[in-house]
ChimeraX commands (.cxc) that place a marker at each C-alpha (Angstrom):
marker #1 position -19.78,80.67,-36.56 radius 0.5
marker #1 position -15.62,80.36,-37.38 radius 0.5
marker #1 position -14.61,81.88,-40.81 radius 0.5
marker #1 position -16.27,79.96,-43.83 radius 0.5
marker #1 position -15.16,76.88,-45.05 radius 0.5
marker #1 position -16.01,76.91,-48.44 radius 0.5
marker #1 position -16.15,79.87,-51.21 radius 0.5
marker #1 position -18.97,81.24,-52.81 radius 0.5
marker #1 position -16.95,79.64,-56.07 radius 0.5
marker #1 position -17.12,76.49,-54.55 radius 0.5
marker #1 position -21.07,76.28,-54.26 radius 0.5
marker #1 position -21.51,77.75,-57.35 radius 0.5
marker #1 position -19.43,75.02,-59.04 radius 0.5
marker #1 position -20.84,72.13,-57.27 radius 0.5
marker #1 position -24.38,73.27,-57.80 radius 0.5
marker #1 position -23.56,73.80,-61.43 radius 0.5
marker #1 position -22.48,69.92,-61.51 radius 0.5
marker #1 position -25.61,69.29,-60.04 radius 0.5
marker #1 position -27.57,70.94,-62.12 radius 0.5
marker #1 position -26.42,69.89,-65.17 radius 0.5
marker #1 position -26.38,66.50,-64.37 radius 0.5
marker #1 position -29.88,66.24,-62.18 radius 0.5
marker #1 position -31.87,64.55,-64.85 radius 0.5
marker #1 position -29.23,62.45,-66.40 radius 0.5
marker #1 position -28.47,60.14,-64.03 radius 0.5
marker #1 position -31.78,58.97,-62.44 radius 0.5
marker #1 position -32.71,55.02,-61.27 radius 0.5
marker #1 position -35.68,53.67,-59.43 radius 0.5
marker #1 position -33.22,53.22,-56.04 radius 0.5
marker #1 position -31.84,56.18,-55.89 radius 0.5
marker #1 position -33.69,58.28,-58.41 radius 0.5
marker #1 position -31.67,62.22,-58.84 radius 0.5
marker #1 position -29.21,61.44,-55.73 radius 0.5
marker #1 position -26.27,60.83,-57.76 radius 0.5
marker #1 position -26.23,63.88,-59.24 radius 0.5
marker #1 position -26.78,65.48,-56.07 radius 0.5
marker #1 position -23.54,63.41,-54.16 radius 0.5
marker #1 position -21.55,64.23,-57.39 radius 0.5
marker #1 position -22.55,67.97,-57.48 radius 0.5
marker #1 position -22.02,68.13,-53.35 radius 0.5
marker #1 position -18.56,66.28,-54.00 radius 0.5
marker #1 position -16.63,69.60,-54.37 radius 0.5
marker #1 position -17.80,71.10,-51.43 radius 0.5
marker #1 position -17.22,68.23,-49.23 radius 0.5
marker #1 position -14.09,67.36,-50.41 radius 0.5
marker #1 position -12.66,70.91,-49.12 radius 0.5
marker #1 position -14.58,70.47,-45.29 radius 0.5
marker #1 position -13.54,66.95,-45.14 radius 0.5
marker #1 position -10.16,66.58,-47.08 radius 0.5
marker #1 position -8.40,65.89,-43.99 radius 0.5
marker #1 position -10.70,63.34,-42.96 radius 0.5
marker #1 position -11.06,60.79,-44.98 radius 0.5
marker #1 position -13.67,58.70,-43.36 radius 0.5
marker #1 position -15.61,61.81,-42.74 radius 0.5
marker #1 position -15.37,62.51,-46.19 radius 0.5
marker #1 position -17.08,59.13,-47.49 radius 0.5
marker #1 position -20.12,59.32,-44.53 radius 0.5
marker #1 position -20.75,62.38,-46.10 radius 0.5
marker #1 position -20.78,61.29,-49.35 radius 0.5
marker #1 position -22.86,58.56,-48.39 radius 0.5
marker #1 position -24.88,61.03,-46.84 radius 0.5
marker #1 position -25.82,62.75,-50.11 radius 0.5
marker #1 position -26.25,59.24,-51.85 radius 0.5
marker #1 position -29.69,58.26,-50.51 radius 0.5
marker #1 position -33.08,58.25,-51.84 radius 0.5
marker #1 position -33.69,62.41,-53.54 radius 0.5
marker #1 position -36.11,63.62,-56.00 radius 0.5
marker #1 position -37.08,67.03,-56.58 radius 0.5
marker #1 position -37.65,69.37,-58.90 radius 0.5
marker #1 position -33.77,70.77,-60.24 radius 0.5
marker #1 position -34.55,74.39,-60.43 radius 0.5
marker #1 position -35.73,74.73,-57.17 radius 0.5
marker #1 position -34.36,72.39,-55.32 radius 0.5
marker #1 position -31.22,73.89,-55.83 radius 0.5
marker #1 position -32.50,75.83,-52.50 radius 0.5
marker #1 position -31.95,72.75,-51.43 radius 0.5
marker #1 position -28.34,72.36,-52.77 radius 0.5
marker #1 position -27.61,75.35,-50.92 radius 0.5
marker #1 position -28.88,74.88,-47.70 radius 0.5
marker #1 position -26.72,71.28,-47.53 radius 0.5
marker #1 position -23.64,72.88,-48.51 radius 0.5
marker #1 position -24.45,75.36,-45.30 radius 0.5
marker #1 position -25.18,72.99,-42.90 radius 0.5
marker #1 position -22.53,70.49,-43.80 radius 0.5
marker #1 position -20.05,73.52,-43.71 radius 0.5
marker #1 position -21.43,74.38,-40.03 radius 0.5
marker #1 position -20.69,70.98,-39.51 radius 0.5
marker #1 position -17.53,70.72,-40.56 radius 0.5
marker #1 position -17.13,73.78,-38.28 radius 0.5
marker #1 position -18.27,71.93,-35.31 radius 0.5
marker #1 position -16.17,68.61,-36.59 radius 0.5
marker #1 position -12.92,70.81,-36.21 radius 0.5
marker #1 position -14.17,72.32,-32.91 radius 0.5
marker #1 position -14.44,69.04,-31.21 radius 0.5
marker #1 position -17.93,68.43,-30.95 radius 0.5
marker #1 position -18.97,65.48,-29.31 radius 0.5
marker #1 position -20.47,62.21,-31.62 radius 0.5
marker #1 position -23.75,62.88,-30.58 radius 0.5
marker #1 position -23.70,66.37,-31.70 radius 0.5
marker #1 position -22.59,65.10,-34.95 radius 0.5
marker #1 position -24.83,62.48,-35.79 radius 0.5
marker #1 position -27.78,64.74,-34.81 radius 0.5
marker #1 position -25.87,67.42,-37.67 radius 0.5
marker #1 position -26.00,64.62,-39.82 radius 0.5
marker #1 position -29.41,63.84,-39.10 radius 0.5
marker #1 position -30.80,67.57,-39.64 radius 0.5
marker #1 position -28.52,67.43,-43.51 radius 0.5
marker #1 position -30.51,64.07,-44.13 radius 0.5
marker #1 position -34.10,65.06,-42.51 radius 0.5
marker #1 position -34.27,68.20,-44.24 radius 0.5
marker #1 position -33.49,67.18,-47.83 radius 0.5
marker #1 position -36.46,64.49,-47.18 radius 0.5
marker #1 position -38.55,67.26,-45.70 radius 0.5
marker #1 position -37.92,69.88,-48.41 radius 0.5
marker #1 position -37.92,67.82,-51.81 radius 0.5
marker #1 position -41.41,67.04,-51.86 radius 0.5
marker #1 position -42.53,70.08,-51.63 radius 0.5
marker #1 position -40.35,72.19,-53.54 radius 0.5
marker #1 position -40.53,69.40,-56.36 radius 0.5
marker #1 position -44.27,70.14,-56.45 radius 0.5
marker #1 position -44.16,74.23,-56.66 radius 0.5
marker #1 position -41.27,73.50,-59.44 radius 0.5
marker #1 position -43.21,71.16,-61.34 radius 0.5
marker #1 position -46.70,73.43,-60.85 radius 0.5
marker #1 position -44.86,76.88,-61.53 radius 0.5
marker #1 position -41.92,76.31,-64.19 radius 0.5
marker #1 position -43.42,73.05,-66.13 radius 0.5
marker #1 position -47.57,73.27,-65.57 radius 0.5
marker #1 position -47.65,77.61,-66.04 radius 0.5
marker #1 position -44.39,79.31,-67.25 radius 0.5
marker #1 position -43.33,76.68,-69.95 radius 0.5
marker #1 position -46.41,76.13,-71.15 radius 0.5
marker #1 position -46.95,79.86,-71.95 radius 0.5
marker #1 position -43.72,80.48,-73.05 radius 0.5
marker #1 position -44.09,77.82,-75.55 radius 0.5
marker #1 position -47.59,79.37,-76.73 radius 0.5
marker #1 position -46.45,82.89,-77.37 radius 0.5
marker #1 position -44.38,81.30,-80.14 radius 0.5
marker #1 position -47.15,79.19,-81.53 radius 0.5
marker #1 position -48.66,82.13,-84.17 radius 0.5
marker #1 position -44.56,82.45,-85.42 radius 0.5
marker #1 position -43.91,78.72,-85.62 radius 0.5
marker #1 position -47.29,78.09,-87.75 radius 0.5
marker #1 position -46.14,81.04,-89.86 radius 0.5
marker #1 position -42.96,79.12,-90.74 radius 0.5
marker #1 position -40.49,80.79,-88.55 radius 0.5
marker #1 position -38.01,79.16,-87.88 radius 0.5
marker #1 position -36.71,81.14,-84.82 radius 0.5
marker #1 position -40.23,79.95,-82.97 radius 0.5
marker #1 position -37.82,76.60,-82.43 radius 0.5
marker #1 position -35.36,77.71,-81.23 radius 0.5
marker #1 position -36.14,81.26,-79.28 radius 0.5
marker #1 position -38.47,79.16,-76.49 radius 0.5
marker #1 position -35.40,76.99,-75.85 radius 0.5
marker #1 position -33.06,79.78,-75.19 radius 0.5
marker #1 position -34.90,82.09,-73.08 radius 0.5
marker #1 position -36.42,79.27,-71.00 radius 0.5
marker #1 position -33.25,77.46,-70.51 radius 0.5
marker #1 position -31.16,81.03,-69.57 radius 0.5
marker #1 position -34.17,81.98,-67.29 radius 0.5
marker #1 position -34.71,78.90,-65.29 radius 0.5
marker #1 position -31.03,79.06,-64.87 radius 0.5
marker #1 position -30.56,82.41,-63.69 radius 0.5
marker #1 position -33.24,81.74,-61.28 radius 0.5
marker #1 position -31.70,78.36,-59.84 radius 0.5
marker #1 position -28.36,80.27,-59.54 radius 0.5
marker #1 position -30.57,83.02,-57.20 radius 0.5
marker #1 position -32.00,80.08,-55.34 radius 0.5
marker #1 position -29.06,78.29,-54.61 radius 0.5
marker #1 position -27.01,81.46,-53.24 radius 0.5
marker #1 position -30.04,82.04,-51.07 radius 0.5
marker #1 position -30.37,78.85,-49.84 radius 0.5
marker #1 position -26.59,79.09,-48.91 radius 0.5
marker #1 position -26.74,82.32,-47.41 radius 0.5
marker #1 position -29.53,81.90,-45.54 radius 0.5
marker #1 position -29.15,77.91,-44.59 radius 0.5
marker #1 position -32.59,76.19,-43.04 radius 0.5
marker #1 position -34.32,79.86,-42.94 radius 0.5
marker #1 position -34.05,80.08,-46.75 radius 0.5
marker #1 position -37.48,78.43,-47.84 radius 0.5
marker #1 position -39.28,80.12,-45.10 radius 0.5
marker #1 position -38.40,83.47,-45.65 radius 0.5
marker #1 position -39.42,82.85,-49.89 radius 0.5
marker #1 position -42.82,80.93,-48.50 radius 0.5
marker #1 position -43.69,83.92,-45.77 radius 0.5
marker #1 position -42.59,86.82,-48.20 radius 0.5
marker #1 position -46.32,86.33,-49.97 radius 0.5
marker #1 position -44.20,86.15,-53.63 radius 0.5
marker #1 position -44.71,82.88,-54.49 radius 0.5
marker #1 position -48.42,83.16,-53.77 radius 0.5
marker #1 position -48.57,86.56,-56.18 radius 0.5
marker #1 position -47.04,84.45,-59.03 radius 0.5
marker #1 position -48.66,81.92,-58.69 radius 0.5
marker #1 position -52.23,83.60,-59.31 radius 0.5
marker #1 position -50.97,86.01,-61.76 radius 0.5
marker #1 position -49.50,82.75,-63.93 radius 0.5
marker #1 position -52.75,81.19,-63.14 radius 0.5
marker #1 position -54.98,83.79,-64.55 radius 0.5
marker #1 position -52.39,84.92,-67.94 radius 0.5
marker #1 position -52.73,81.02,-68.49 radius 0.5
marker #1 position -56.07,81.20,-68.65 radius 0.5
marker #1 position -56.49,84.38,-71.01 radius 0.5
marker #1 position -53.90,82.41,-72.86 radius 0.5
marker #1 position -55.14,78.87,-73.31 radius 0.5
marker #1 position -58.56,80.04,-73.65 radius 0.5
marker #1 position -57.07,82.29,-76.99 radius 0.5
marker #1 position -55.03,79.86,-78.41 radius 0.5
marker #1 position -58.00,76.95,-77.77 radius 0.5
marker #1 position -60.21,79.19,-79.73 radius 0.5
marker #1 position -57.92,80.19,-82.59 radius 0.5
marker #1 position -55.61,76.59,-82.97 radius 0.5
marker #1 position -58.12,74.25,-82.49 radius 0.5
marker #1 position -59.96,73.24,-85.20 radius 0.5
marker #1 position -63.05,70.75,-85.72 radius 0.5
marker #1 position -66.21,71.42,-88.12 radius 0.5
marker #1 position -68.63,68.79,-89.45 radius 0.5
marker #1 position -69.57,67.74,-92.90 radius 0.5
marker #1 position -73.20,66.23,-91.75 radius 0.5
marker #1 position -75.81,67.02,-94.29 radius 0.5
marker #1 position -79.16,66.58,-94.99 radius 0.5
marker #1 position -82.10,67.50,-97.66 radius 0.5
marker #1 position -85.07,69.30,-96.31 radius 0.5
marker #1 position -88.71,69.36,-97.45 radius 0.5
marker #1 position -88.05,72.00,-99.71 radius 0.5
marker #1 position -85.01,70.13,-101.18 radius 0.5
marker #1 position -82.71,72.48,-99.96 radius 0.5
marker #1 position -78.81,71.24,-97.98 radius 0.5
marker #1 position -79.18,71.71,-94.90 radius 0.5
marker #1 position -75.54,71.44,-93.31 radius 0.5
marker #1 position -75.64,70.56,-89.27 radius 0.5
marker #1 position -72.20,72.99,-88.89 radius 0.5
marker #1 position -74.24,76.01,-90.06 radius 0.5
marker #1 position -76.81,75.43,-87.28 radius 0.5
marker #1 position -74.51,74.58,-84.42 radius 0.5
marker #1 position -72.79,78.26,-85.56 radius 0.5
marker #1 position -76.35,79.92,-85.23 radius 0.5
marker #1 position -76.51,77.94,-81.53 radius 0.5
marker #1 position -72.86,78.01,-80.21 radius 0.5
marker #1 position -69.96,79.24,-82.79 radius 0.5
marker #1 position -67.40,76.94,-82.23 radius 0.5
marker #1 position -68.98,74.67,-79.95 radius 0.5
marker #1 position -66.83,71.47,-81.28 radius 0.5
marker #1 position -63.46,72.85,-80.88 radius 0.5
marker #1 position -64.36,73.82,-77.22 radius 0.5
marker #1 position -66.21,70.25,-76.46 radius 0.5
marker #1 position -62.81,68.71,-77.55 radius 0.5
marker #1 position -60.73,71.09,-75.54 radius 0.5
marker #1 position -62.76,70.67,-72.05 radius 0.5
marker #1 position -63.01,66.10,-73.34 radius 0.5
marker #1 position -58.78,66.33,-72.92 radius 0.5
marker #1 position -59.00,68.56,-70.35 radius 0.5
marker #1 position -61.27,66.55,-68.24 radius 0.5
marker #1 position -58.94,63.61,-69.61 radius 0.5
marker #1 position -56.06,65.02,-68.18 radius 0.5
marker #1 position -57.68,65.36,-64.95 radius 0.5
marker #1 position -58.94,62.31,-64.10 radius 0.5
marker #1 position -56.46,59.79,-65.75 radius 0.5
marker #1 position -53.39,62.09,-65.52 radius 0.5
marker #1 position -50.90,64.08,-67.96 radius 0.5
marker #1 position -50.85,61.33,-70.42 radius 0.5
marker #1 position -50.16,63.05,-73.95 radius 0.5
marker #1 position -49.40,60.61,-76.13 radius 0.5
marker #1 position -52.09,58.42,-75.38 radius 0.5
marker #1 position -54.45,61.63,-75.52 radius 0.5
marker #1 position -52.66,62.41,-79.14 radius 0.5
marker #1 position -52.90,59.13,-80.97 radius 0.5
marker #1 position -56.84,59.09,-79.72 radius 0.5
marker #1 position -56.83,62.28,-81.20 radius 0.5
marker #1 position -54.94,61.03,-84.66 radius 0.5
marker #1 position -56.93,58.08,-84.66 radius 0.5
marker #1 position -60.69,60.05,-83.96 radius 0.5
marker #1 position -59.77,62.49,-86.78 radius 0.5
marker #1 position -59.07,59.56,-89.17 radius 0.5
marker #1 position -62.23,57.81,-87.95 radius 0.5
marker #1 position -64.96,60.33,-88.44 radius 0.5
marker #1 position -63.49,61.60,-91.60 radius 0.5
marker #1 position -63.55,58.24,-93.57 radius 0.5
marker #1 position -67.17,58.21,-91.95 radius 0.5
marker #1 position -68.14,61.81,-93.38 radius 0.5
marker #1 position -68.90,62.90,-89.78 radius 0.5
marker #1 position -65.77,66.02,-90.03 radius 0.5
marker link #1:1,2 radius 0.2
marker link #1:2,3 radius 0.2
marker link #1:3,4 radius 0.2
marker link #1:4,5 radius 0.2
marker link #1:5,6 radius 0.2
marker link #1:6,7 radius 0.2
marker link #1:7,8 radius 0.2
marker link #1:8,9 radius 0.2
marker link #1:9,10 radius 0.2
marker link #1:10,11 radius 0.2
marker link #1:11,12 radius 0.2
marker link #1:12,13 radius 0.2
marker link #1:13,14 radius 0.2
marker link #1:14,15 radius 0.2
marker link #1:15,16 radius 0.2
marker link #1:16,17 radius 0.2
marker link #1:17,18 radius 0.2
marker link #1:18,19 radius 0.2
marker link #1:19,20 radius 0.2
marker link #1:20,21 radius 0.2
marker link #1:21,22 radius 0.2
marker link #1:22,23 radius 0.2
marker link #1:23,24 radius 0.2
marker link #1:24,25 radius 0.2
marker link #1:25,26 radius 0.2
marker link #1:26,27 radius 0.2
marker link #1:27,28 radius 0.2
marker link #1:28,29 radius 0.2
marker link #1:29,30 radius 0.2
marker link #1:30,31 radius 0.2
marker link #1:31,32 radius 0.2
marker link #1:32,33 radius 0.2
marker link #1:33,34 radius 0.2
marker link #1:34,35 radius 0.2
marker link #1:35,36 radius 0.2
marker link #1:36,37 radius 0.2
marker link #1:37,38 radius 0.2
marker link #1:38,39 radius 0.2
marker link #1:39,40 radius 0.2
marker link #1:40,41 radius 0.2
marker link #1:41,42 radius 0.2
marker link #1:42,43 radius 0.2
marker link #1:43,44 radius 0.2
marker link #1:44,45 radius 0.2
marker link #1:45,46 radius 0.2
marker link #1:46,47 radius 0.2
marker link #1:47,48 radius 0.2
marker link #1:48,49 radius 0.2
marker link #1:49,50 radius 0.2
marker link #1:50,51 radius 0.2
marker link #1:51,52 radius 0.2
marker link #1:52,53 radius 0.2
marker link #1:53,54 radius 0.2
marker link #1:54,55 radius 0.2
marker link #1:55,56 radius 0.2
marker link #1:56,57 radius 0.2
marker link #1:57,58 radius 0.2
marker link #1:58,59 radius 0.2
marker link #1:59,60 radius 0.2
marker link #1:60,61 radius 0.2
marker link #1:61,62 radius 0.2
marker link #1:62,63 radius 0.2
marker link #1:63,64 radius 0.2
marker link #1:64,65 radius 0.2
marker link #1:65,66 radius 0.2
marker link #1:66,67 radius 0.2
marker link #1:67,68 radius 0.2
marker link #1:68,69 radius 0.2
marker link #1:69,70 radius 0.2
marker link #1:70,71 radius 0.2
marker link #1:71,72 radius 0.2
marker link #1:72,73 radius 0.2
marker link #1:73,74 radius 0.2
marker link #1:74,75 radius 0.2
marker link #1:75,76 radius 0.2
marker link #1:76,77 radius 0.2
marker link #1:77,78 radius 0.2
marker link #1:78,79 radius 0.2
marker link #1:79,80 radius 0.2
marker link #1:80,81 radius 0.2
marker link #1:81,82 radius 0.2
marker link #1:82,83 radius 0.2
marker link #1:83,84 radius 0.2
marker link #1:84,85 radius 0.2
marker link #1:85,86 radius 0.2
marker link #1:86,87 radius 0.2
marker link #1:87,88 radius 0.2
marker link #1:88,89 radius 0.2
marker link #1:89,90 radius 0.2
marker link #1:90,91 radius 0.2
marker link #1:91,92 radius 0.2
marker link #1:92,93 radius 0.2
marker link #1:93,94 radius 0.2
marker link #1:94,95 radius 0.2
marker link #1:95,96 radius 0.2
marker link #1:96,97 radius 0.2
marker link #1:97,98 radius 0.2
marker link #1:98,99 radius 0.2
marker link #1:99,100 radius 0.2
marker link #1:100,101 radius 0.2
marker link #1:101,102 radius 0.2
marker link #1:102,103 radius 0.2
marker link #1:103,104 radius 0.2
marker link #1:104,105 radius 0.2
marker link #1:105,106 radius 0.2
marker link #1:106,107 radius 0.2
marker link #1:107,108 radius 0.2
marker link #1:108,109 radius 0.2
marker link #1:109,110 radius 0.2
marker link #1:110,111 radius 0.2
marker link #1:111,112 radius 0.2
marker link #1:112,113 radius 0.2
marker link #1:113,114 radius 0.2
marker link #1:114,115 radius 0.2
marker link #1:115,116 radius 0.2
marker link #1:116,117 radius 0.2
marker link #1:117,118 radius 0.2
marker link #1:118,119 radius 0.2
marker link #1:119,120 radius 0.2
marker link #1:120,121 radius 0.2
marker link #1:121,122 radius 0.2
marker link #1:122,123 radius 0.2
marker link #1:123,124 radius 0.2
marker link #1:124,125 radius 0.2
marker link #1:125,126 radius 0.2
marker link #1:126,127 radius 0.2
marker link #1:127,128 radius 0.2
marker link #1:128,129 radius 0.2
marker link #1:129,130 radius 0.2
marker link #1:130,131 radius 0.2
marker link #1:131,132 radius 0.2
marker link #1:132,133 radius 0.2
marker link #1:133,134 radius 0.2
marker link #1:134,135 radius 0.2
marker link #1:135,136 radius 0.2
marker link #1:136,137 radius 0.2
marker link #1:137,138 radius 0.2
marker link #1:138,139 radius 0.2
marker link #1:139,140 radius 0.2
marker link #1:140,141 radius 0.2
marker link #1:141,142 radius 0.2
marker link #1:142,143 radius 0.2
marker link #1:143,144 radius 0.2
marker link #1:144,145 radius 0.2
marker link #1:145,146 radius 0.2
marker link #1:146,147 radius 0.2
marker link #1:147,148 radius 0.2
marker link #1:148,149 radius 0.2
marker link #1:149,150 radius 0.2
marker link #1:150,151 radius 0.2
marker link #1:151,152 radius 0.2
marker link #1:152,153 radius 0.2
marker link #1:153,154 radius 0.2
marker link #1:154,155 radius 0.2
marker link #1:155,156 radius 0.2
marker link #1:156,157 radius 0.2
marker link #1:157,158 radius 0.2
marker link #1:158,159 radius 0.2
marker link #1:159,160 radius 0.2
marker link #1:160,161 radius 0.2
marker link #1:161,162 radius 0.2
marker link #1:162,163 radius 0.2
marker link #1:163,164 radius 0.2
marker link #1:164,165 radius 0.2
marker link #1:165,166 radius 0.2
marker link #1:166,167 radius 0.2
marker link #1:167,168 radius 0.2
marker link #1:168,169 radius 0.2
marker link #1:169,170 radius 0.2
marker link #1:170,171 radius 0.2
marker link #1:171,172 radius 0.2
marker link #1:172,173 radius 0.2
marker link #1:173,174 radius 0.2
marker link #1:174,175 radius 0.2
marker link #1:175,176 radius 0.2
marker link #1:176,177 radius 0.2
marker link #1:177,178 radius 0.2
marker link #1:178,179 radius 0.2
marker link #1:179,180 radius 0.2
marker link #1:180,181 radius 0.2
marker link #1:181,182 radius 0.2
marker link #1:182,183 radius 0.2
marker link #1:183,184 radius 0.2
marker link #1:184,185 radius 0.2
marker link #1:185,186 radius 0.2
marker link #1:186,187 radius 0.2
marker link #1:187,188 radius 0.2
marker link #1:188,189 radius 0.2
marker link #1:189,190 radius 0.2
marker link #1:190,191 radius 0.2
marker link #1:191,192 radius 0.2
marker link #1:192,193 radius 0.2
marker link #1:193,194 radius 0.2
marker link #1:194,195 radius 0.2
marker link #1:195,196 radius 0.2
marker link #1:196,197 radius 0.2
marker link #1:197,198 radius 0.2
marker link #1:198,199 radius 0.2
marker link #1:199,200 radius 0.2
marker link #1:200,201 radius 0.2
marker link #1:201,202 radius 0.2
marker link #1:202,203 radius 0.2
marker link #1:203,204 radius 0.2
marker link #1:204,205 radius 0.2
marker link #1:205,206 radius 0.2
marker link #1:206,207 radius 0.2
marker link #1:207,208 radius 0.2
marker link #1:208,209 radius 0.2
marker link #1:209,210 radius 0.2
marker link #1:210,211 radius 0.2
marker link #1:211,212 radius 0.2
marker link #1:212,213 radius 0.2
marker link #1:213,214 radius 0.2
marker link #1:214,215 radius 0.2
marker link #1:215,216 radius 0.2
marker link #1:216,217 radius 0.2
marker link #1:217,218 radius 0.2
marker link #1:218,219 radius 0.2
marker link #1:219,220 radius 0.2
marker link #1:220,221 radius 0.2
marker link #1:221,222 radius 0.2
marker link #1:222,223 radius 0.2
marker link #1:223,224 radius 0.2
marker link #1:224,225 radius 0.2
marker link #1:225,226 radius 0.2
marker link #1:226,227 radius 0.2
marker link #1:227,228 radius 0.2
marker link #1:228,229 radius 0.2
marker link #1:229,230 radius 0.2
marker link #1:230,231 radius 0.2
marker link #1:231,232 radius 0.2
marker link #1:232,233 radius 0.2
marker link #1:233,234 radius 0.2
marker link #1:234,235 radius 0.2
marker link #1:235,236 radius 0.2
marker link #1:236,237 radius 0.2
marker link #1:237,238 radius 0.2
marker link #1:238,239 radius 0.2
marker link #1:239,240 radius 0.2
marker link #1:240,241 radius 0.2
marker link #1:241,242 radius 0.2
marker link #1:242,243 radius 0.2
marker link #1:243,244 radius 0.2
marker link #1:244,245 radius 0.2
marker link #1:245,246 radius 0.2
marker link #1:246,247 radius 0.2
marker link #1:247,248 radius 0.2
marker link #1:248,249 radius 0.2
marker link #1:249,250 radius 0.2
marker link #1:250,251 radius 0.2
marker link #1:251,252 radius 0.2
marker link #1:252,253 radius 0.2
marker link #1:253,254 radius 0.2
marker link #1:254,255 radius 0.2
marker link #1:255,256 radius 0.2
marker link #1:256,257 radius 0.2
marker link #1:257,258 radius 0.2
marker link #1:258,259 radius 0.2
marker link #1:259,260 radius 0.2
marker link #1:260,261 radius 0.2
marker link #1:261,262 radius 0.2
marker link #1:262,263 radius 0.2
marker link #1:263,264 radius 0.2
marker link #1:264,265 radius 0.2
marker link #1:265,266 radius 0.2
marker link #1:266,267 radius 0.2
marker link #1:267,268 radius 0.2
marker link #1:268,269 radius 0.2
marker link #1:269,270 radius 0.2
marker link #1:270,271 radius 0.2
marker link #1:271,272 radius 0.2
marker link #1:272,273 radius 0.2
marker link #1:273,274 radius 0.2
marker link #1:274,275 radius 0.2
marker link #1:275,276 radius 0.2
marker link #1:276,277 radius 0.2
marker link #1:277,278 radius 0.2
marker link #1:278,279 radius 0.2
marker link #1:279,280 radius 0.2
marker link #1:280,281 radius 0.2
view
């Protein structure tokens, strides 16, 4: 391939418009491709500056339909900018129009191919695992009143995710189409994934048992005359058998009807307010 196009300065700078912009704007047509076309916008405007028409096709290129995840498809990002600079390259070598259109194709195809995917390893990985148990390892500080629990979770997450969508972007660049291969084959994905999986366990299953509270108030009068309370014998059956029954109900929840958490939370409001003007908790 001829000398490069485009700078390592330029990527970076697009991709950072991207980035920043990926959720902001975001319609049913078109969903994150704006903010893809505007972050791309840089680097096409120094392959196709002295083409104007050229220029606009590619823009129009990077304007249809694309959702993924904004962290990791920032592979993505990358591997556009390379192939649109290889076919630039081609563009200024004379290729013919059908060599072009099937460049333009691959650009198109690929994006398509790749964003579904990557969108569901970057919503599984960063937002199902890693946020989550960020967020929990703060929990004991925030409920002692600290205020840095609100504010520490924000920074680290926010500086990690975007050290590691810089990493992904360069090597999406640098390595074009062979980029999410080489991550998928390496076997490091699959290693984080389980070792996320199993730390999220240890750690929902500790802070289930220590945040989530639920007793009952039932009472009765024996033969003898004696209070006998219904919490003290659940405690000699299963300690902490009602927490876990209302951990595993929104679990199951969750599973069947989807991630819907404010529905699940005012249930829970309105449950709590329920059984305790009933006397049940």
């Amino acid at each position: 391939m001829a000398d490069k196009l485009v700078s390592k300065k330029d990527i970076i700078k697009g991709w950072a418009k991207y980035y920043l912009c990926a959720e902001v704007s975001s319609g049913f047509e078109r969903l994150t491709a704006p903010a893809f076309s505007f972050g791309m916008d840089p680097v096409l405007n120094k392959l196709y500056h002295d083409n104007p028409e050229e220029y606009k096709e590619a823009l129009k290129r990077h304007l249809m339909f694309y959702n993924s995840e904004a962290t990791w498809g920032s592979m993505i990002f990358g591997i556009s900018c390379a192939l649109e600079e290889e076919r630039a390259t081609r563009l200024k070598e004379g290729a013919s129009k059908e060599e072009l259109d099937a460049s333009s194709e691959l650009i198109t195809n690929l994006k398509v191919g790749l964003m579904g995917p990557l969108a569901g390893i970057g919503d599984s990985v960063n937002h199902g695992m890693l946020r989550p148990l960020l967020l929990s390892m703060f929990i004991p500080l925030a409920s002692a009143g600290a205020w840095i629990a609100g504010v520490a979770p924000l920074l680290i997450w926010g500086v990690c995710i975007s050290l590691f969508a810089y990493f992904l972007v360069s090597k999406g660049y640098s390595l074009g189409r062979k980029s999410v291969v080489s991550i998928l084959q390496s076997g490091a994905l699959t290693k984080l994934i389980n070792v996320a999986s199993v730390m999220g366990l240890f750690m929902m299953g500790a802070l289930s048992s220590t945040y989530v509270k639920l007793k009952t108030v039932v009472s009765w009068t024996d033969v003898t005359g004696e209070a006998v309370y219904l919490q003290d014998k659940l405690n000699a059956i299963f300690p902490n058998v009602l927490p876990l029954l209302v951990v595993f109900g929104v679990y199951f929840y969750i599973k069947k009807a989807g991630p819907k958490y404010v529905r699940i939370l005012v249930f829970l409001i309105v449950a709590a307010l329920l059984l305790s003007f009933l006397g049940i908790v």
